[in-house]
MIBA-34929 format. One line per 10 residues: number of its first residue (from 0); for each residue x, y, z of N, C-alpha, C, CB. Coordinates in steps of 0.05 Angstrom, whole numbers, always signed. Glycine has a CB too. Example, Ala and Ser with C-alpha at 12.3 -4.5 7.8 and 13.67 -1.06 7.14 Angstrom:
BEGIN
0 = +264:-114:+156:+246:-90:+156:+264:-66:+156:+226:-89:+181 | +257:-45:+142:+273:-21:+143:+258:+1:+157:+282:-12:+114
This chain:
BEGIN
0 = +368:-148:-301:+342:-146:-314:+322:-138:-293:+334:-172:-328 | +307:-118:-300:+280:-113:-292:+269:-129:-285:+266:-105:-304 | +253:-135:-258:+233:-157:-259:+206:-151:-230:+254:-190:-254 | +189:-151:-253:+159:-153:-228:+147:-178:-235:+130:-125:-230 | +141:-189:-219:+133:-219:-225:+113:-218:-241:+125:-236:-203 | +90:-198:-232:+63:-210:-245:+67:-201:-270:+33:-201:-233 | +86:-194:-281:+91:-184:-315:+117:-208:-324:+107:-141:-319 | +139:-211:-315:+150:-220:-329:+175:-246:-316:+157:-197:-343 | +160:-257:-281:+166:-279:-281:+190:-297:-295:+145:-286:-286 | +167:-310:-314:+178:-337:-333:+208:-322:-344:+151:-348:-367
10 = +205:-295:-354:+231:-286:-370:+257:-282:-350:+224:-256:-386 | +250:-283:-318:+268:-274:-303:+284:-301:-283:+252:-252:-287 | +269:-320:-289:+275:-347:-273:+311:-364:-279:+248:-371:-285 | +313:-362:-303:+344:-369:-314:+369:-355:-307:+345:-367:-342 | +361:-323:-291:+371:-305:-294:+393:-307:-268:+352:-284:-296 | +418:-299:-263:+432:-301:-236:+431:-270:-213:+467:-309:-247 | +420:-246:-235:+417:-232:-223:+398:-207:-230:+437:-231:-216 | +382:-210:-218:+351:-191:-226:+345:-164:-204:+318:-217:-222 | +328:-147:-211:+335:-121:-207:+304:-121:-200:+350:-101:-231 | +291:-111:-171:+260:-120:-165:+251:-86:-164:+254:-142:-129
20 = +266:-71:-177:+253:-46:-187:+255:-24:-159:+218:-54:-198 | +230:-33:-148:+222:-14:-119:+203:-19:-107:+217:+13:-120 | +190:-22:-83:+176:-24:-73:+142:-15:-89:+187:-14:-53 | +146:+5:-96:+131:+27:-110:+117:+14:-137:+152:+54:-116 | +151:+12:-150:+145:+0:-173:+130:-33:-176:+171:+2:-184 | +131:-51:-158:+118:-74:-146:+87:-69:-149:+127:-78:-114 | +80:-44:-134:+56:-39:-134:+29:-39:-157:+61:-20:-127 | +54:-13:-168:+38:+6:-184:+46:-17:-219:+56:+50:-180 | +66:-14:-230:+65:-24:-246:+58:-44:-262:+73:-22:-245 | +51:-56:-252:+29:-87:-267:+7:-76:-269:+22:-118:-248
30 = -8:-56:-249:-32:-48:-257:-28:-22:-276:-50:-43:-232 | -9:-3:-291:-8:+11:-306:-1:-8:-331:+7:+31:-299 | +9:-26:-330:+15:-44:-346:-5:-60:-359:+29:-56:-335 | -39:-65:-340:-60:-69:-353:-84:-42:-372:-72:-83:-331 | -69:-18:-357:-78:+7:-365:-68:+12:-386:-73:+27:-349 | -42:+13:-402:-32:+8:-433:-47:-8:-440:-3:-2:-439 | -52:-34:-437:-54:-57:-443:-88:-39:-462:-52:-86:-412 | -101:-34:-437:-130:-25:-445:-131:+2:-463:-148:-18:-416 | -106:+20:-458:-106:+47:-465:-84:+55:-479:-109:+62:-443 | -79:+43:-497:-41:+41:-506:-36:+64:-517:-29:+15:-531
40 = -62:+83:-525:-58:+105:-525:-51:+133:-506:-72:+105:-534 | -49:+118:-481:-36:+127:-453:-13:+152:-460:-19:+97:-437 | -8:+179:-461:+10:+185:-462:+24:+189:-440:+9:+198:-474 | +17:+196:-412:+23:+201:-386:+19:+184:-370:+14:+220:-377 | +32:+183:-354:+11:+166:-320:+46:+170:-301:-7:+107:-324 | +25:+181:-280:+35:+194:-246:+29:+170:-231:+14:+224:-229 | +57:+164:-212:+48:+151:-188:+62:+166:-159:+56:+119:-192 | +47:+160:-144:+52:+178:-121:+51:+144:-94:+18:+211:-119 | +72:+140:-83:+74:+118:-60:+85:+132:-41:+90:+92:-65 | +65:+131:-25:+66:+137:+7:+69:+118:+25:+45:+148:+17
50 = +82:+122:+40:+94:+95:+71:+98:+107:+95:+130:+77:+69 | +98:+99:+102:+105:+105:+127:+132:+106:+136:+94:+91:+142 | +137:+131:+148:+172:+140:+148:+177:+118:+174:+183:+183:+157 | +162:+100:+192:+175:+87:+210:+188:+63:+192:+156:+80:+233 | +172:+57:+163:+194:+32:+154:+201:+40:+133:+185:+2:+151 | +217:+64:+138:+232:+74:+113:+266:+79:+132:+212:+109:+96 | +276:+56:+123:+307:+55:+139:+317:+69:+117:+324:+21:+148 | +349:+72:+128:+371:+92:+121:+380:+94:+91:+395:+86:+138 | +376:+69:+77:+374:+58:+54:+352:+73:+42:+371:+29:+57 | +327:+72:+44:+308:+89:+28:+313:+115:+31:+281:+86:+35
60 = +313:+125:+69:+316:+156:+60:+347:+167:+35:+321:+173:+95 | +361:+147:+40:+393:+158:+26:+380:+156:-6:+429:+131:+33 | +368:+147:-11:+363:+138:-44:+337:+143:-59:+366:+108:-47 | +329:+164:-41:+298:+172:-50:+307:+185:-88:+281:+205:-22 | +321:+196:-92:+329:+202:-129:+325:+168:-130:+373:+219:-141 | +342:+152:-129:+346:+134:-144:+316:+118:-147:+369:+119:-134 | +288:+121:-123:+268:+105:-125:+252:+109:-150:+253:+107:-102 | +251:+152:-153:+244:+170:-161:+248:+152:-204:+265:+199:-144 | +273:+151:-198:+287:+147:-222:+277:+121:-235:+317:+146:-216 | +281:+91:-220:+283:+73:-223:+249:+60:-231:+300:+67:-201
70 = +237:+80:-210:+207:+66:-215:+204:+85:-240:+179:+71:-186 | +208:+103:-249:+197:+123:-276:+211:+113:-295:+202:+155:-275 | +229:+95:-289:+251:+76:-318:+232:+61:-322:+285:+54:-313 | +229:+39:-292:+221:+12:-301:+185:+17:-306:+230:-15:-274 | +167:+48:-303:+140:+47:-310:+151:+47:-345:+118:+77:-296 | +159:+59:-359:+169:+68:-386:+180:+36:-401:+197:+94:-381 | +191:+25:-384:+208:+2:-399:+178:-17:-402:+240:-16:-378 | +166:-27:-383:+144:-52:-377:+121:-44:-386:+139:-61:-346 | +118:-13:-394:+94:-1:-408:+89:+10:-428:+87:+12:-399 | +117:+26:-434:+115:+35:-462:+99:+62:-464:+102:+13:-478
80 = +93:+78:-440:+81:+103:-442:+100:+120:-440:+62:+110:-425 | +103:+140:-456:+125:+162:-466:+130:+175:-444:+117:+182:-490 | +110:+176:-418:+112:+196:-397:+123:+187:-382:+92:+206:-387 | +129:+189:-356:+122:+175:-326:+135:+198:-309:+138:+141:-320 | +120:+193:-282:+139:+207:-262:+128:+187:-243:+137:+243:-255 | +149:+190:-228:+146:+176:-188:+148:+192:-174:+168:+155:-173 | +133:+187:-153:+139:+212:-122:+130:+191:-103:+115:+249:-117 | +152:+198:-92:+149:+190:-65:+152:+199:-44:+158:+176:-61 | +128:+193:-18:+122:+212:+6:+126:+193:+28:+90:+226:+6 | +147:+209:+49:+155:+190:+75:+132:+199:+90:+186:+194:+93
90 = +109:+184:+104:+94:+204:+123:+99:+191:+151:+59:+208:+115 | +102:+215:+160:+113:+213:+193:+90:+205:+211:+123:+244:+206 | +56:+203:+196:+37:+215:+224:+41:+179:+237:-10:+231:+214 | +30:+191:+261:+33:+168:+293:+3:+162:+286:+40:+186:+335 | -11:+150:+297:+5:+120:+287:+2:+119:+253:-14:+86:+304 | +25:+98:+247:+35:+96:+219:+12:+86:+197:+59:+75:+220 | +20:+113:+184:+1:+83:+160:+16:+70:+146:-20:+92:+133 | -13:+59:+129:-1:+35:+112:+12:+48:+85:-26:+11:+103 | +18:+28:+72:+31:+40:+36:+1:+46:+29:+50:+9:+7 | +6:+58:+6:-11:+78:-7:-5:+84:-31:-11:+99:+4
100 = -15:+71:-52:-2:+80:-80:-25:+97:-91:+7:+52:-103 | -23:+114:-119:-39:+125:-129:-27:+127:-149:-49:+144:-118 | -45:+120:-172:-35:+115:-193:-54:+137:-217:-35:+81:-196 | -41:+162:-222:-64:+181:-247:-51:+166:-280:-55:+231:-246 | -75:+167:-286:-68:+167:-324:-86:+185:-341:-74:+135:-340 | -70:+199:-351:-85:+216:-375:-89:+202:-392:-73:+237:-388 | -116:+200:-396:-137:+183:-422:-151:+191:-424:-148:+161:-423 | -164:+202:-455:-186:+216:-464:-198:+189:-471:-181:+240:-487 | -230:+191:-461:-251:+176:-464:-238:+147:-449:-261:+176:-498 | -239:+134:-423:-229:+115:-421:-260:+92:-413:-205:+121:-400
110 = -241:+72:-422:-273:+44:-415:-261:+45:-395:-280:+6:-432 | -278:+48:-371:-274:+41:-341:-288:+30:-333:-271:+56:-323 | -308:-3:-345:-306:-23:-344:-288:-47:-349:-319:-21:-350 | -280:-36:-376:-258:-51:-377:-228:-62:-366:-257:-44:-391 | -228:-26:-355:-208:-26:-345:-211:-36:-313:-199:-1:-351 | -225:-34:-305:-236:-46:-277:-232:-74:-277:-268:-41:-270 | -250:-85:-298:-242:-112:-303:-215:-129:-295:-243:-112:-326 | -196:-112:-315:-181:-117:-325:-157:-116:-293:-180:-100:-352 | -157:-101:-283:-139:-82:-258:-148:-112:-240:-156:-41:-243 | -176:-114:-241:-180:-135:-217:-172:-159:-223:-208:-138:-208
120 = -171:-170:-244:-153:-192:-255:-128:-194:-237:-144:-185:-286 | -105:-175:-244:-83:-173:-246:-86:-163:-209:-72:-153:-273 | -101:-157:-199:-101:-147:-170:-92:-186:-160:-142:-127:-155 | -114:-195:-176:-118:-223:-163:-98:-252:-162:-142:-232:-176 | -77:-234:-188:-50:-251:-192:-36:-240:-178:-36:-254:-218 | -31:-224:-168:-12:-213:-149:-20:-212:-114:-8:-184:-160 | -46:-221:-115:-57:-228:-83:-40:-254:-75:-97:-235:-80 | -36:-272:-105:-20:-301:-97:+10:-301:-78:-11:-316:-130 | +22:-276:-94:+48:-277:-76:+51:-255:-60:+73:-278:-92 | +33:-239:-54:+39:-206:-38:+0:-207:-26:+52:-166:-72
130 = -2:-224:-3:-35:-228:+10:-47:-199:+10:-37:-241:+47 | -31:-176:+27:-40:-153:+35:-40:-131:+14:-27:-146:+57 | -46:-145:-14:-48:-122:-41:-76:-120:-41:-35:-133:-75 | -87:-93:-50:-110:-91:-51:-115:-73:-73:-121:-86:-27 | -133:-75:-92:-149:-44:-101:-161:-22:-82:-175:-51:-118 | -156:-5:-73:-172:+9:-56:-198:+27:-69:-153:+27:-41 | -187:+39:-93:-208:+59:-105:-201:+52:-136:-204:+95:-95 | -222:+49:-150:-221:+59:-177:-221:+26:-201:-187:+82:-178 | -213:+41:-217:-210:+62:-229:-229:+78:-232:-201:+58:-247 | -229:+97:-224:-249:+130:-233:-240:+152:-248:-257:+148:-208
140 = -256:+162:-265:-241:+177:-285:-264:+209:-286:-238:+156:-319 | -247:+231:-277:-261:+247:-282:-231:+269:-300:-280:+257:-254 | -243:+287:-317:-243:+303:-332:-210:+295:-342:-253:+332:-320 | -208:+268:-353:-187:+254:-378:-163:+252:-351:-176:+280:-414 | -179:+240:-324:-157:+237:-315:-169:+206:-296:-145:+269:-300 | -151:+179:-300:-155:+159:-289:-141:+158:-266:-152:+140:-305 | -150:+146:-240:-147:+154:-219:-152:+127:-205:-162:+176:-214 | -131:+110:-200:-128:+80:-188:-117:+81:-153:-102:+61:-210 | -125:+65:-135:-105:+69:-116:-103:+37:-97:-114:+99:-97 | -84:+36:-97:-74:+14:-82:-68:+14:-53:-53:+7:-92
150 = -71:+2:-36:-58:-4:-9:-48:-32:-2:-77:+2:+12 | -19:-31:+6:-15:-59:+12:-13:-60:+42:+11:-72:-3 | -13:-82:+47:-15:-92:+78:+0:-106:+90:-32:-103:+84 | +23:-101:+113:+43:-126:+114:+28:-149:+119:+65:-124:+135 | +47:-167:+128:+40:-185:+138:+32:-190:+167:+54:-196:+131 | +51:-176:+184:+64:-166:+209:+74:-192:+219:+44:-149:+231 | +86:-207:+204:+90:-235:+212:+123:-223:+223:+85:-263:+182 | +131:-210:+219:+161:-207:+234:+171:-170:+237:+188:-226:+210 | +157:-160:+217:+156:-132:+210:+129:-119:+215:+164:-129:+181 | +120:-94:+226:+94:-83:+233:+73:-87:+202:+100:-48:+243
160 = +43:-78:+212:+32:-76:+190:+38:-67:+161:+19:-68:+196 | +38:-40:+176:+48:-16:+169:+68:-17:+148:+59:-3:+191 | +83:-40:+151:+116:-40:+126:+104:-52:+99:+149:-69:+137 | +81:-48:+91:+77:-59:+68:+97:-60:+38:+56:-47:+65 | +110:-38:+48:+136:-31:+20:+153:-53:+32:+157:+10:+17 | +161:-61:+43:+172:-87:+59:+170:-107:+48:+161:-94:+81 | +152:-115:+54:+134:-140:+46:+130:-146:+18:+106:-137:+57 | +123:-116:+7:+111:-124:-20:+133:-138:-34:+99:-99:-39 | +155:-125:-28:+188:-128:-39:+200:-155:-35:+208:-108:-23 | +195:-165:-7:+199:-188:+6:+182:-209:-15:+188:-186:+39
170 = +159:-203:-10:+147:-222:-27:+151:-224:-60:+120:-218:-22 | +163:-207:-71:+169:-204:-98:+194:-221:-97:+172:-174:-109 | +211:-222:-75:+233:-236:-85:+239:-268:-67:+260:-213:-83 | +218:-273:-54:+205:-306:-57:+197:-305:-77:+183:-318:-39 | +187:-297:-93:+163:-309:-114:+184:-319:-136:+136:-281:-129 | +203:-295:-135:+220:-296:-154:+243:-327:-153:+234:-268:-151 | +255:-331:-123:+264:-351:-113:+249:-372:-119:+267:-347:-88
């Protein structure tokens, strides 16, 4: 079973073996998941997660289809928008950045109060188990296109800053533990 905590937790706790999506999908999906929630008329939404290729081991580069895949299942399954795509970008520059999500949704006429609201809520349940999650921008919406972006932050408690896809993951599956 699918499982991002800040959505579906309680349903995943009985379980002997749960599936924590992707780094990406950690990110981005609880907050597209308040974007249905606000916009269920959502037909599309793009996410684009960037890391840094220094903490992208042999495992990510070998399975970049499957992140591609897995996060555009599990945006579709936990949201219910007919669309999705994932991309994901290794970036090489020195020194490393951090994760970087960006999250677009096509929505004609969107409340982006509401939806602000709403995003920062759910930013603030997920600060509990992943510290270095943040809203960075948004939501902002110009010409029917919503435009969210996230940065997480490691911890660097054993792994650099920089590994936020790390961490976020790490911390998804304490929470889950």
């Amino acid at each position: 079973k699918m499982c991002v905590p800040a959505i579906n937790l309680d349903e995943c706790l009985n379980l002997d073996n749960v599936n924590l999506v992707t780094c990406g999908g950690q990110a981005t999906i609880p907050i597209i998941f308040i974007i249905m929630k606000v916009h269920p008329e959502t037909e599309y939404i793009e996410i684009v997660a960037s890391i840094s290729s220094k903490s992208a081991g042999p495992g990510t580069r070998a399975n970049i289809d499957e992140f591609t895949q897995t996060t555009r299942d599990a945006i579709t399954q936990f949201t219910g928008v007919k669309k999705a795509k994932a991309i994901i970008v290794l970036n090489p520059a020195a020194p490393p950045v951090l994760m970087h999500n960006t999250i677009y949704a096509k929505i004609e006429k969107p409340d982006i109060d509401k939806l602000h609201s709403e995003i920062m809520s759910m930013a603030k349940k997920i600060q509990k188990y992943v510290p270095g999650y943040k809203i960075k921008l948004g939501p902002v919406a110009e010409n029917e296109r919503v435009t969210t972006m996230i940065e997480v932050v490691g911890l660097g408690d054993f792994l650099p800053k920089y590994s936020g896809n790390l961490d976020i993951i790490t911390c998804a599956a304490v929470n889950v533990a």
